[in-house]
N, C-alpha and C positions, 0 to 999 in steps of 0.2 A: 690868640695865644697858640703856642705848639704845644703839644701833648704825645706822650708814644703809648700806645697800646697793642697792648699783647692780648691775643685771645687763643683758648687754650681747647685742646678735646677738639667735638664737632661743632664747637661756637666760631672756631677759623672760617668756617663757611662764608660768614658775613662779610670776612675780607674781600680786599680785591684777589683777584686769582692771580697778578704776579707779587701777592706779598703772601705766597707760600708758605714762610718761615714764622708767619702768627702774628708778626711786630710790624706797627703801619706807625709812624710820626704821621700828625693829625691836625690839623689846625683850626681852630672853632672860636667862637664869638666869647667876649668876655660880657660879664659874669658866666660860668658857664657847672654845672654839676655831671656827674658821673650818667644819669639818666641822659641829659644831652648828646654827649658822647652816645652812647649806646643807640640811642633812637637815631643820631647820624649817620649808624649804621646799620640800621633799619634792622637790628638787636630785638626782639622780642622781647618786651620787659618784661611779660610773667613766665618768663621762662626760667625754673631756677638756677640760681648761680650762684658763685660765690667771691666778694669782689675785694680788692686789693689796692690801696693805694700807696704806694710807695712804700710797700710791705706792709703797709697796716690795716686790717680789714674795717670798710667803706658799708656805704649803704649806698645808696640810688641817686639821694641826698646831697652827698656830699659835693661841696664847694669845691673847686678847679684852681689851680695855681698855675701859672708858665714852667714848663718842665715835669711838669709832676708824670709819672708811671701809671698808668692806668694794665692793671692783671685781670681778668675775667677768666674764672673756672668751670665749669660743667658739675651736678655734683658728683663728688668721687663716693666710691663704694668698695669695700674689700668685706677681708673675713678673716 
C-alpha cells in the first residue's frame, strides 16, 4: 500500500535528502502500523514525538490503511 508521510522539525533528517520539503509517498507491506513506517525509516522509536494520523492523534500501534497521512512532530515547547 502507498502512504505519505510528513515529518516535521529535526525528525526530516530521516528523509531522503531530495524530499527536502518533509513529505515522502511511501509504500510498505500490508498489514502495516505506524511503528513500521517509522522503523522504515530508520526513525528512532524512543525518540519522543508526536504523531498524527490523518489528523487524529496515533500511537506507534496504529493500523495503516491505503492513503492514509502519516504527521510526525518533534516535541514542541513555548512559553
Amino acid at each position: 500500500m502507498i502512504i505519505e508521510v510528513r515529518l516535521f522539525g529535526h525528525l526530516r533528517r530521516y528523509l531522503p535528502k531530495e524530499k527536502g520539503n518533509g513529505t515522502l509517498k511511501l509504500e510498505i507491506e500490508t498489514p502495516a502500523q505506524v511503528a513500521d513506517v517509522l522503523e522504515k525509516l530508520n526513525v528512532t522509536l524512543e525518540e519522543p514525538m508526536l504523531i498524527l494520523v490523518n489528523g487524529v492523534h496515533a500511537t506507534l500501534e496504529k493500523e495503516l490503511s491505503p492513503g492514509d497521512v502519516v504527521s510526525v512532530f518533534p516535541p514542541l515547547g513555548g512559553g
